[in-house]
N, C-alpha and C positions, 0 to 999 in steps of 0.2 A: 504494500500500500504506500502509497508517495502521496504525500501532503499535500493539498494545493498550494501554491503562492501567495503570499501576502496581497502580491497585486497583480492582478491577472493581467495575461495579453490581451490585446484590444478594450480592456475593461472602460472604454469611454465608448464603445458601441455600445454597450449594456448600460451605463447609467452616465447619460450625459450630462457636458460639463455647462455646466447653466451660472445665472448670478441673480438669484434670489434676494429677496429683503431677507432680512434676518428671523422675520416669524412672531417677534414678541409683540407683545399689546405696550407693554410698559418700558420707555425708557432709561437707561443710566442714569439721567439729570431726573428724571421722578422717582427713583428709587433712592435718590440721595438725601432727596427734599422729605421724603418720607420717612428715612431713617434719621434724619436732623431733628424730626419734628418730633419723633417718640423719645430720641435724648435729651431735649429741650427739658419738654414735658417729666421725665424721672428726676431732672435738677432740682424744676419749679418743687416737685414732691419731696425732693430731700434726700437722693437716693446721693451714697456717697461714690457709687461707680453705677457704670450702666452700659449696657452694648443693643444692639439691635441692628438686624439683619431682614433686607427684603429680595424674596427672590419671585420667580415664576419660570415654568418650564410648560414645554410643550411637545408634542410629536404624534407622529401617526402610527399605527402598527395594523399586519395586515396579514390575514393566514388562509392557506390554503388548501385542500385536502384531495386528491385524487381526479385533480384536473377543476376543481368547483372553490368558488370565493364562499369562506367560512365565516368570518369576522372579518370586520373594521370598526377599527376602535379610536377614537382620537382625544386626545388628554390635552386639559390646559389647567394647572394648578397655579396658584399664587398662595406668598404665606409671607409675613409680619412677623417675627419674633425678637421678646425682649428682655432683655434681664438685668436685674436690680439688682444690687449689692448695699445692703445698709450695712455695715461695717462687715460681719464676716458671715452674713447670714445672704443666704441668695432665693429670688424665685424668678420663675418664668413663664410666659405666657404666649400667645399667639393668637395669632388672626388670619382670615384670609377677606377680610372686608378692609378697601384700604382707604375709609373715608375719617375725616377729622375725629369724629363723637368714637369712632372702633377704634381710631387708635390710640387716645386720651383712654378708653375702656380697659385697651389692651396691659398701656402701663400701668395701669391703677390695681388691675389684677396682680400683674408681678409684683407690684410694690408690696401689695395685700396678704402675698405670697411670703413674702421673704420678710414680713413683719410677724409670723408668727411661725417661722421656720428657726429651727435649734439652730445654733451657732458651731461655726467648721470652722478651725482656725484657721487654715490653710485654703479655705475661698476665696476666689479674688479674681478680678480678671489680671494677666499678665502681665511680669514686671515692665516700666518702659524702654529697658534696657535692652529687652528680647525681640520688641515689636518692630517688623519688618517695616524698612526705611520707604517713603515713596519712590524714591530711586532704584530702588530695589524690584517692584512690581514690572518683571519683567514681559514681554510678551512670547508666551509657549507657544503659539501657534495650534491649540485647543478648540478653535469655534470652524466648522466648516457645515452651516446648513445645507439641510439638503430637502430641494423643491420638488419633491415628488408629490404626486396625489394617490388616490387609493386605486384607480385602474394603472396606472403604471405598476405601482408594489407589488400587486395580483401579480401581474403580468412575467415577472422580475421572480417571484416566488413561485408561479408555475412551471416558469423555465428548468427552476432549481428541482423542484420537484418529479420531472419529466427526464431530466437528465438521470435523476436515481432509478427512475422504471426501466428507461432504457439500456440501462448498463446492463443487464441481463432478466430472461425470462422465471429466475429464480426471485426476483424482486418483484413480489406480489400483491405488494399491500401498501402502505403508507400512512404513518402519522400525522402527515401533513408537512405545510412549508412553511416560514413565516419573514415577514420586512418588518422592519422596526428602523424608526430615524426619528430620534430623541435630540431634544438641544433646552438650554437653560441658559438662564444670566440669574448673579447676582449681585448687593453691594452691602456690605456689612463696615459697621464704625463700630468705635468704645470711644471712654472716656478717660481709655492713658493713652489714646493721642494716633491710633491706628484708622487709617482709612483707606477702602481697598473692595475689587471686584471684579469680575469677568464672567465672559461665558463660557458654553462648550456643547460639545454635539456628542453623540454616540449615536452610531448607525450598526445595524446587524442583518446578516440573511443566516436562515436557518431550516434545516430539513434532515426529518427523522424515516427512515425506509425500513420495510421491513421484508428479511429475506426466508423463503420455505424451502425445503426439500421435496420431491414428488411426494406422493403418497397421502392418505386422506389421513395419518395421526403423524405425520412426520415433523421435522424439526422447521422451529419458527423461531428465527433470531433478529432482534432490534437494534439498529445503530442511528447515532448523528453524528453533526456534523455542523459546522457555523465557521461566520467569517464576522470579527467585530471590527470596527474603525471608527475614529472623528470623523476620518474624511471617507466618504462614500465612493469616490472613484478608486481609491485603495482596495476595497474589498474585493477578496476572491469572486471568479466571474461564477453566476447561478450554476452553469454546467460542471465547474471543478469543484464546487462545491456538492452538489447535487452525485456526480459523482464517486467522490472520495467516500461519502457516506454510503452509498451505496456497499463499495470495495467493504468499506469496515462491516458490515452487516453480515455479505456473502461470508467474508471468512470467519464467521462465528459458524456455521453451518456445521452441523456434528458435532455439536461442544459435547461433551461427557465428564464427570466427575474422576480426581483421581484420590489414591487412597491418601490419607493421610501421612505427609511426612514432614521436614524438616530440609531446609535448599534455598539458594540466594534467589533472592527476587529483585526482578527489574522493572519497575515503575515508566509507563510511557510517560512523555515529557508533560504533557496537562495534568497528568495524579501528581508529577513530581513536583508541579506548582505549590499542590497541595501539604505536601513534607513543610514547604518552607514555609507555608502559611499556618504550618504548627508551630512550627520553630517561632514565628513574628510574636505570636499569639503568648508565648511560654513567655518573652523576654520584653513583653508589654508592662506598663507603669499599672495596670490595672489589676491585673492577675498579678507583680508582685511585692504590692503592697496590700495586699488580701490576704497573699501567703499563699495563693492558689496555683503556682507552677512548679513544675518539674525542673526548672531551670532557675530556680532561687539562689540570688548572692552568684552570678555565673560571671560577674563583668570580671573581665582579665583573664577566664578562666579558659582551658580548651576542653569544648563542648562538640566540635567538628575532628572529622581530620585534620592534620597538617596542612593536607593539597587541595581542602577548599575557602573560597573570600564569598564574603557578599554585600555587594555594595547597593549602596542607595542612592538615586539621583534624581532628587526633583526637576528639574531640568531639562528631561531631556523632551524635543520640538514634539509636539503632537504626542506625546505618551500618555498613557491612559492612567498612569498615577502623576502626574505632574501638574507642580503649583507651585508658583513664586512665593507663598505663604501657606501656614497652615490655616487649621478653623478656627483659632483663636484670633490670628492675624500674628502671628510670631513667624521669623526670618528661618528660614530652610537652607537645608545646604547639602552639597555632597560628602559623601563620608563612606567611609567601613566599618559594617555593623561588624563583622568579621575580618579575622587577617589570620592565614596560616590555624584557623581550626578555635582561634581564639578569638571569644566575644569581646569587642570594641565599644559598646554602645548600647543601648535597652533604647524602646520606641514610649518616649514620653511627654504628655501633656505639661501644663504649666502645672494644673492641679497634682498630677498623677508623682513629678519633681517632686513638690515641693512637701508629697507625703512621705518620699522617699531619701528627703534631704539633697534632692542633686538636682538639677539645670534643666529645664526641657531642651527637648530633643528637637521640637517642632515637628512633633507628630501627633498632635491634637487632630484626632478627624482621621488616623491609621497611617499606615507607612506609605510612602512614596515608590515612585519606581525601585523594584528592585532585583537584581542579580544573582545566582548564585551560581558559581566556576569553581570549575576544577584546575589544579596547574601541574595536572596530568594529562588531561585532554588534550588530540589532535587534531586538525583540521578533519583528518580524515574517519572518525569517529562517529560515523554517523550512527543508525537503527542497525545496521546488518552489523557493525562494527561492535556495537553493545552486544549484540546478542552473542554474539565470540565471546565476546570478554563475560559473559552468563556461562554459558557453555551449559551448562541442565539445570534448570528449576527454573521459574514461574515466571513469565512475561504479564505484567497486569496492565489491560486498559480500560479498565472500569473496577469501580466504587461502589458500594453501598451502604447507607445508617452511616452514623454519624458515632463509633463506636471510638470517640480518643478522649483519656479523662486526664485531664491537662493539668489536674493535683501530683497527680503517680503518675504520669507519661504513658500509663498501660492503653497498648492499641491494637482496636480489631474490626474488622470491617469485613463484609462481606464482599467478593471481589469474581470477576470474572478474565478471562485472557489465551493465553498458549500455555502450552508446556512445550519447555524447551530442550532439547539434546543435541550435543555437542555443537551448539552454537546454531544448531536450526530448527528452526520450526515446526514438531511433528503433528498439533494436533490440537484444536481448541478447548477449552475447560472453562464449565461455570458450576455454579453453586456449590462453591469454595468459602472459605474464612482466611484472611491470614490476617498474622498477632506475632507480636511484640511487644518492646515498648520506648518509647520518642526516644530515650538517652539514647540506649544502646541502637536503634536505629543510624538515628544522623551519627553515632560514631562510626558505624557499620558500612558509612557511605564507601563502597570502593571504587567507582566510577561515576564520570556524569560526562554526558552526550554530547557531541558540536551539536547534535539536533535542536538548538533551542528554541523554545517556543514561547512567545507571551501570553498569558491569560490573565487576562487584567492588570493589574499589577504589577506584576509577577514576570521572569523571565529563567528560563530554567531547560535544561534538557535533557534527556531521561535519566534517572539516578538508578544506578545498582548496589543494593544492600544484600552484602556477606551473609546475612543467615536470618530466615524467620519462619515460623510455625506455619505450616500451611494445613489446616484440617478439611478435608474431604469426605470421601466414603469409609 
């Protein structure tokens, strides 16, 4: 199976390049005046800090199922929020009416709020010394709407979905197809001196196929498949997507159970997103000053291999974690959470700091784009490359349940994929478990893929782990 491209050949025949308004009802200069006027107003009441934030978002989504339009759906939220700080006591409120009387109402709730709220010593909005400079609010190249209407999307998603029937006669059925083109602006202030806002888009095509074997009780296996972007001319074209999915279906055909054993497992590069999205989670300000990670007190410690980094770059043009600030409004920056297997850094709020005694991170609102490398990997390292380096036990590309308890690190998830011998491919497997647990995992890392892949966030390509419980039959 070979992946589609990020950006397809010809992909401006399939969605052309047009220049649209932006989409919003409400401008920049009215969302400023609006969040002026709610800070105003907490002064007038006596609030000793105060923040507030207006945004609105919009988009179309659009689905389709075995050649016929399913839904069309089209969203437009707006929302007002605000918050008070009487000395260390905070509350908050909201609106999505953005008329003078809602929004005098809105702060008078938060006030209302945080007048009879216990006291945090450690509440507050962010030091001024943290708060990302206006010089600073750089332009990521984040906003690319996109002027589709709902007979194009159809249109765009039937493709997708027609390319998965026609890859072959054993692809029988389908889930359906789906478009989705999303976009927002925001502008949020305080009152230690932050002001700041932008927009963004997120576009998706997506389509789930489903593949049979002859025979009237024979094998029925499900796969997808999707292409996300800001910008919509980037996305994989309907047919590579359509597809790819397709492939991933067929070769589940004949999955069978194997008996239980014990053998290194190789995570396709989308589950390996996943690894490190435990890993974020474990060495987050939240989970540990709760007391609630597997990775408590880890800073300087090595929790990785030696031969893996992992960096984080808010920065980088069009990235799908990228932002010249966080949600607090504090100053971001690139860094190494990791270096040589040793944690650099914990992912921290101003709050989450300053319960911890240390600095934020400017990760108010979650981590930023992020990385995780090997400095063992080869150019030439791709999927067939990993799976040598596997040579027998467990190829996983899928998930299920939500089995990782991030007090104890113990992990178990129900999973489906190959089994693998002497580096090939012999034969699809589902309804399997495999278990562990996070420490000894991420030590257990022995390889990771040039294959990489983003998935949100996240940038990673497949990870092979030296040894886990796999239970079967």
């Amino acid at each position: 199976m070979n992946k589609p491209s990020t950006r397809a050949p010809g992909a401006s025949a399939t969605l052309p390049d047009r220049a649209p308004a932006d989409g919003f009802s409400y401008s920049r200069p009215f969302f400023e005046e609006l969040v002026d006027r709610a800070l105003s107003h907490a002064k007038k009441l006596g609030a000793t800090d105060a923040g507030a934030e207006a945004s609105e978002g919009c988009g179309l989504s659009v689905s389709v199922r075995k050649g016929e339009l399913e839904t069309v759906e089209r969203n437009r939220d707006k929302s007002l929020g605000v918050t008070i700080y009487l000395g260390h006591r905070r509350g908050n409120a909201s609106t999505s009416d953005f008329s003078p009387a809602a929004i005098e109402q809105t702060v008078q709730a938060a006030y209302d709020i945080a007048r009879f709220t216990a006291e945090d010593p450690v509440a507050g909005l962010p030091d001024e010394a943290d708060i990302a400079p206006p010089d600073a609010h750089r332009d990521l190249d984040l906003f690319h709407p996109w002027a589709i209407d709902s007979a194009e999307a159809a249109r765009i998603a039937m493709e997708c979905e027609a390319a998965a029937l026609q890859t072959s006669r054993r692809i029988t059925n389908s889930e359906g197809a789906g478009v989705s083109a999303q976009q927002s602006h925001f502008f949020s202030a305080h009152t230690r001196g932050f002001r700041g806002g932008y927009a963004t888009s997120r576009h998706s095509l997506s389509v789930a196929p489903i593949a049979k074997l002859p025979g009237k009780n024979a094998d029925m296996q499900r796969d997808a498949w999707y292409s996300s972007m800001r910008d919509a001319r980037t996305l994989s074209s309907p047919v590579a997507v359509g597809r790819y999915a397709a492939e991933r279906a067929l070769s589940r055909l004949g999955s069978r159970k194997i008996p239980t054993t014990e053998c290194p497992v190789l995570f396709e590069s989308p589950l390996a997103a996943g690894l490190l999205g435990g890993f974020v989670q474990a060495i987050s300000g939240g989970a540990l000053y709760r007391k609630s990670s597997f990775l408590l007190d880890s800073l300087g410690k090595r929790v990785l291999p030696k031969h893996i980094d992992i960096l984080e770059d808010p920065f980088v043009p069009g990235g799908k974690g990228s932002s010249p600030f966080d949600e607090e409004g504090v100053r971001v920056s690139a860094r190494k959470v990791v270096e040589a297997g040793k944690v650099q850094g914990y992912f921290l709020s101003s709050y989450s700091a300053r319960k911890l005694g240390m600095q934020t991170t400017g990760n108010a609102g979650g981590s930023h784009n992020l990385s995780l490398t090997s400095r063992l990997t080869r150019p030439g390292d791709d999927l067939a490359a990993m799976l040598q380096k596997l040579g027998t036990g467990l190829f996983v590309i899928e998930l299920m349940g939500h089995g990782v308890n991030y007090v104890t690190g113990d992990y178990s998830r129900g999973a489906s994929g190959f089994w693998v011998e002497n580096g090939e491919i012999a034969f699809p497997v589902h309804e399997i478990t495999i278990a562990g647990n996070m420490k000894t995992m991420l030590k257990g890392i022995e390889a990771v893929g040039a294959d990489a892949y983003n998935y949100g966030a996240k940038t990673v390509g497949s990870i092979l782990v030296n040894r886990m419980k796999v239970a079967g039959s």
